[in-house]
C-alpha positions, 0 to 999 in steps of 0.5 A, a space after each residue: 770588450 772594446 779593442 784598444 789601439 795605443 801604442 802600449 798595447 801594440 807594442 807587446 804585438 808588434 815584439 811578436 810580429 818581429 821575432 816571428 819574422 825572424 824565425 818564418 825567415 829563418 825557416 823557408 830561406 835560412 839565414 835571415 841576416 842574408 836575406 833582409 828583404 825577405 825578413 822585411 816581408 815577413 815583419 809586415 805580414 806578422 805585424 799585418 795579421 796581428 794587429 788586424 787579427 788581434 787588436 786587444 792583447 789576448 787574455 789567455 794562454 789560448 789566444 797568446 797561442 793562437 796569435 803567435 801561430 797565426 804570426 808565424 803562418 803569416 810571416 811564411 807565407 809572406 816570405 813565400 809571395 814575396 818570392 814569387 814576386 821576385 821569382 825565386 823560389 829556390 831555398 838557396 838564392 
């Protein structure tokens, strides 16, 4: 199967990467309206691994699956390299 790089088939992934941001922010710092930045790390890293991860949409349930773990395991450890970069790796900045 050839990989498709329109702006079409990226969208549905790039709505994931931004949702799973959210909530990798939402779980390793809190509120993620207080912490922007982190949130910003976490979309890159989500936005990062799924298009690299999956350049084509997925046909299954199974890859949906997968790719939507593989985004929020990202975003995670987006936000945590993030913190060290800052040095903060309390949970209460």
């Amino acid at each position: 199967m050839k990989p498709d790089f329109s702006l079409v088939a990226l969208f549905p992934s790039a709505l994931s990467a931004i949702s799973t941001g959210m909530l990798a922010v939402r779980i390793t710092k809190g509120s993620w309206t207080r912490h922007p930045h982190y949130l910003a790390a976490a979309i890159i890293a989500s936005t990062a691994t799924i298009v690299y991860l999956f350049p084509s949409r997925p046909t299954d349930a199974a890859g949906v699956a997968w790719m939507l773990f593989s985004g929020i395991t990202s975003g995670c450890v987006g936000v945590l390299v993030f913190s060290l970069v800052l040095g903060s790796t309390k949970a209460e900045d």
